[in-house]
N, C-alpha and C positions, 0 to 999 in steps of 0.2 A: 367311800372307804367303808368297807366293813367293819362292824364293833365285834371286838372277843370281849364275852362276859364274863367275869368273875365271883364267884359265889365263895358266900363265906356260911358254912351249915355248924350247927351249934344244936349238939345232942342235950338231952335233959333227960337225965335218969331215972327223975322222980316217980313216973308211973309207967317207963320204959317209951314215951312216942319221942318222934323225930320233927324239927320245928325248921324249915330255912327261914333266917332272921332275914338276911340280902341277898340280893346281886349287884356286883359291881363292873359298872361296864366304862371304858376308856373315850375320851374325848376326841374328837373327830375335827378335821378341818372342816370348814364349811365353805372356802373361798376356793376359785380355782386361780394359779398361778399363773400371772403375766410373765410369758417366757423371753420377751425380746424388748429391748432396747436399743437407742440409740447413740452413741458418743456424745456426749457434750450436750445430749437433751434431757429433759427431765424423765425420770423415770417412777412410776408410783405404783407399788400392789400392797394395795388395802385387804389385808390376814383378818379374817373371821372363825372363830369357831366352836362349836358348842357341844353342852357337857348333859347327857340325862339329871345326872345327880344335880346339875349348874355348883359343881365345886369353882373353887376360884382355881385360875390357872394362867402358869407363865405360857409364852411363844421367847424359842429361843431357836440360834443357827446351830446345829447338832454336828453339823459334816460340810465340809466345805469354805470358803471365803466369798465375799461378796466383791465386784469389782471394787475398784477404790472407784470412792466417790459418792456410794453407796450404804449405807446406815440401816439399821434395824433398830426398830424402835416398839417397843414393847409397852403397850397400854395398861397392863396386869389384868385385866378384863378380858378375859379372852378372845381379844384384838391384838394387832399391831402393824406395822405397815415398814413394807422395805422401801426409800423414797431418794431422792440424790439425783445429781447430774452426772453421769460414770465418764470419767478419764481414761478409761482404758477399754480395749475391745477385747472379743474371743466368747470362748463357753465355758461358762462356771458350773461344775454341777453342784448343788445344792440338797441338804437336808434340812428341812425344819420340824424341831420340836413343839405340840402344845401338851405340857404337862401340870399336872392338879396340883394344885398347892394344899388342897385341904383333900380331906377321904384318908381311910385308912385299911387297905394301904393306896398312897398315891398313883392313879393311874396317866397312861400318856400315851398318846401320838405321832405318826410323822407324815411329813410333803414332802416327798424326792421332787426336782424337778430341775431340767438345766436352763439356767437363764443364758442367755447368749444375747449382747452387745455389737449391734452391727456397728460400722464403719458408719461415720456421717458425711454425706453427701455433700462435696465440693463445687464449688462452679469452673471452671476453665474460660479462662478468657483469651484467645487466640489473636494475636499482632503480628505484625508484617506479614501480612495475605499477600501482597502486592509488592513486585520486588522485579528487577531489572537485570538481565545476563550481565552479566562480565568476566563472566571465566571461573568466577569463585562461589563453591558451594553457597545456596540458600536457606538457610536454617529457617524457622520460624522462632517467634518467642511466646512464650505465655504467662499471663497471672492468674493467681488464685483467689477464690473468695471461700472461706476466709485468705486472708495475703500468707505469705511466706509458708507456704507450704512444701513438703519435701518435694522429691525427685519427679519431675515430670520425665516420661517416656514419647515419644516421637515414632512416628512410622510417616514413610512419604512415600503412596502406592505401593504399601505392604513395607515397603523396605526404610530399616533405620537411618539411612544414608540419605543426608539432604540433597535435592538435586541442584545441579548446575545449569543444565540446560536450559533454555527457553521452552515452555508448556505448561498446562492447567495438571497439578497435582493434586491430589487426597490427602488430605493430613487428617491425621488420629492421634492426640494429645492423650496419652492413661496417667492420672495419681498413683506415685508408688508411694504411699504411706501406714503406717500401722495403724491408723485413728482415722482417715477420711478417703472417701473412693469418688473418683467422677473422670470424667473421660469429654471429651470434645470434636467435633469433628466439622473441616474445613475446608475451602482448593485456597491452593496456593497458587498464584501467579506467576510464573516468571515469566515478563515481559519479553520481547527482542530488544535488541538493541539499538540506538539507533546509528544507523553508516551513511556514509557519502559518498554522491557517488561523481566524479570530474568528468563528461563528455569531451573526445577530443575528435581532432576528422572532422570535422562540423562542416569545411568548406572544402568543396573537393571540385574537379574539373573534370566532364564527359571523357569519357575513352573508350565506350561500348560494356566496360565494365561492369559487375556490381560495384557499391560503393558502400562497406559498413563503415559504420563510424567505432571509436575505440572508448574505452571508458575502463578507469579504476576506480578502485574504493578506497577509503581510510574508515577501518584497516585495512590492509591493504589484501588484496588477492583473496578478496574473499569469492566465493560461486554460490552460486551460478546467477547472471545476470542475461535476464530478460529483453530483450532489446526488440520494438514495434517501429516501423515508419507510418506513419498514417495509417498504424491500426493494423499493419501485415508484418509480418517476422521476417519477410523478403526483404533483405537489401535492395536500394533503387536503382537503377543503372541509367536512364535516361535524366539528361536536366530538369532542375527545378529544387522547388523547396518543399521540406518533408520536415513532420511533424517527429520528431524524435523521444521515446519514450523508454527509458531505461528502469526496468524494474529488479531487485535483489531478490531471487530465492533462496532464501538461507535459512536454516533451523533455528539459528541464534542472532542475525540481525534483520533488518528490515531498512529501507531508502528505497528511493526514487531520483529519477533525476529528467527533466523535460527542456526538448532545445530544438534548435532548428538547423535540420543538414541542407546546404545549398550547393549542389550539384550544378556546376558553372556550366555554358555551354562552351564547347572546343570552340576555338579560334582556326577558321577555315580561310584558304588563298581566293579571293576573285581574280581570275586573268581576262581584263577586256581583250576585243580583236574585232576586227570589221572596223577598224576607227577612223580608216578613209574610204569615204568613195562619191561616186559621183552620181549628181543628180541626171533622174532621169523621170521623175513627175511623181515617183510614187515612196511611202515611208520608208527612214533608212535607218533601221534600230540596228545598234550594236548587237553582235555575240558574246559569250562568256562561257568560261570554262571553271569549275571549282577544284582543288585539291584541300579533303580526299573530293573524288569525281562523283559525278552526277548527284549533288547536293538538290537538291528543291527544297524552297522555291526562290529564284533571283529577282528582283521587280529593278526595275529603271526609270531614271528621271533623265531630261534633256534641259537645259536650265529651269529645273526644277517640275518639269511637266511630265504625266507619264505617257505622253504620247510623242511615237517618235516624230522628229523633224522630216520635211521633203525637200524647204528649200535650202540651196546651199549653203554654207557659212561656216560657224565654229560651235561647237554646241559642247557645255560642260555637261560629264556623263557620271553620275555616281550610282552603279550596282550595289543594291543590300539583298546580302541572306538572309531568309526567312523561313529557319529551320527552329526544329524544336529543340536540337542538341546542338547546332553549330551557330557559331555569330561570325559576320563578315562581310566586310565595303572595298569597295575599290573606285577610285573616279580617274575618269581620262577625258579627252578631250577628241569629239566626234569631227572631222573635217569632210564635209559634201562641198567636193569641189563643182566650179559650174560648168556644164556642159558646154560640148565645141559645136560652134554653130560657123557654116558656111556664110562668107559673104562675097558678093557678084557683084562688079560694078561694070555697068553699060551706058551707052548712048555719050561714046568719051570722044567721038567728033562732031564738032557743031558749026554754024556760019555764024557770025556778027550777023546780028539785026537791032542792038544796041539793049536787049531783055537778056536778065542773066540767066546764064545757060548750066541750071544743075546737072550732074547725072544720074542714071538711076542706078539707085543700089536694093538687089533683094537677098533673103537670108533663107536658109534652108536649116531650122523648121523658118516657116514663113513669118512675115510680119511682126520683127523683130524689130526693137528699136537699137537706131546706128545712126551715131556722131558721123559726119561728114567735115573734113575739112580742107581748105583750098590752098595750098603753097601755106597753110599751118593755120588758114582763117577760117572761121565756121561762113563768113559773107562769099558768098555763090558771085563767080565775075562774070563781066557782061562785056569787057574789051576782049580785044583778038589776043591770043596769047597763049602758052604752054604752062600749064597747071600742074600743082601734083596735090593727087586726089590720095586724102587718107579715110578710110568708110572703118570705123568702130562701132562694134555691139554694144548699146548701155542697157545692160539687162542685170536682175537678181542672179537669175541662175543659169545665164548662156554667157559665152565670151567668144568671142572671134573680131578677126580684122581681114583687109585686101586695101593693097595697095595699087594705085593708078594711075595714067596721064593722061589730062583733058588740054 
């Protein structure tokens, strides 16, 4: 600051000269002004300042108010110090005087300067990040450090409006207070929710078809639902068992749900046929028909054996399907009846010579076994006499007879 000087000139007449006794010049700040402060922190500017003459001199506030909280305290030493914890914020503009107590006449000075009281610096502490759909708005909540602080302000991605949905949101907590400022910032969570989901159709039976399976939710009807068989989105259409896997796509819930579709095989007709005939030296497997037709593959057993019979008899016949869609048996009973074989019976007149006189008997195929008997007795006679000759096949698989008289 510049000094204006003041002169005090005092004529003396006595031999007419001109004498200046003084100059008087004004006291000067010497400190520079601490403009800013904090709320509720200590605040200190230590006033200095000095005087050519070093008259004694007060420091007083000339213009202006100090914040509350705030004090002036005057040393009379041409010191003194504005010092406090300010209660209150804004810009104060300010004058200060240091004026002489002694000189004649008293000189003086001044310090404009605006002090300004910033806002003190809040913490925000931000709760319920984490939070679960259910239809109804999400708010967050917050504390303060220091506690009970005024209004807190909310934004959730720009917008005041908490959301409802399920998603990762921004939160920005601002202090609306006259005394403290601080601001926060956060994601909000809101989870899905969790659904269920009930698999039904699970067991279903071939019919060339696809075969999806059905499924709701609690809640109910919710979409879209994701549905895999062993990992394809395809429904199956042929028999078997399938890995079932039902997933929710929903913006606001989430489930799963895991089972098994068992696609039955159709139940198919075996119709045996060829189930009599007769032998003739070589195998005699049954035929079969399926409904629906031409199924593969049929296999056959003959009491129990898969190979067919030749000789004749009764044979238990059970046909199974061995299909990948179809299941299916049928059993009947196989009849190879025995072949007709001719029998000849010669040499039917003979003489007594007291040896019993058989006849001969042959068979067509040849060399066939045949029961022979005489008037009903298998003993061959040997007196003179009229006989009645019965010639029987005892064969597996031939039959025939001829009758005679010896």
């Amino acid at each position: 600051m510049a000094r204006t000087l003041s002169f005090l000139v005092v004529l003396c007449f006595g031999f007419g000269s001109t004498e200046v006794l003084y100059a008087q010049t004004p006291p000067l700040f010497d400190s520079s002004p601490v403009e800013e402060g904090t709320f509720n922190s200590g605040y200190l500017y230590e006033i200095t300042s000095s005087d050519i003459e070093d008259n004694d001199r007060n420091i007083f506030l000339s213009s202006g108010s100090l914040p509350a909280g705030l004090i002036l305290q005057d040393n009379g030493d041409g010191t003194a110090s504005i010092s406090g914890i300010p209660s209150e914020t804004g810009d104060f503009p300010l004058e200060l005087t240091v004026e002489e107590t002694t000189g004649s006449p008293p000189q003086s000075g001044t310090q404009a300067f605006t002090l300004t009281i910033n806002k003190a610096l809040a913490t925000i502490n931000l709760d319920d990040l984490v939070q679960t759909f259910d239809g109804n708005p999400k708010s967050v909540s917050a504390t303060t450090v220091p506690n009970g602080l005024g209004t807190l302000s909310f934004t959730y991605d720009g917008s005041p409006t908490a959301p409802t949905n399920a998603g990762d949101y921004t939160v920005e907590a601002t202090l609306v207070n006259p005394n403290y400022e601080g601001s926060a910032i956060g994601i909000l969570t809101v989870g899905k929710a969790r659904a269920t989901i009930n698999l039904s159709d699970l067991v279903q039976t071939f019919d060339g078809n696809p075969k999806p399976v059905s499924a709701t939710t609690v809640p109910s009807d919710l979409e879209t639902l994701s549905i895999t068989y062993d990992g394809s989105p395809t429904a199956p259409t042929n028999a078997g068992d399938y890995t079932v896997e039902a997933t929710l796509v929903n913006p606001n819930y989430e489930g799963s749900a895991i089972g098994i579709l068992t696609v039955s095989k159709a139940t198919a007709t075996i119709n045996l046929s060829d189930l009599v005939q007769t032998f003739d030296g070589n195998p005699k497997p049954v035929s079969a028909t399926t409904v629906p037709s031409d199924l593969e593959t049929l296999s056959f057993t003959y009491n129990g054996s898969p190979t067919a019979p030749i000789d004749a008899g009764d044979y238990t016949v059970e046909a199974t399907l061995t299909n990948a869609n179809y299941a299916g048996m049928a059993s009947g009973t196989l009849t190879i009846n025995k072949a007709i074989a001719s029998v000849s019976i010669s040499n039917l007149n003979q003489n007594f010579d007291g040896d019993p006189k058989p006849v001969v008997v042959t068979t067509d195929p040849a060399n066939l076994n045949v029961m022979v008997t005489y008037d009903g007795s298998a003993l061959v006679p040997s007196a003179p006499g009229t006989y009645s000759v019965f010639a029987l096949i005892d064969e597996i698989n031939y039959e025939g007879s001829n009758n005679a008289t010896l």
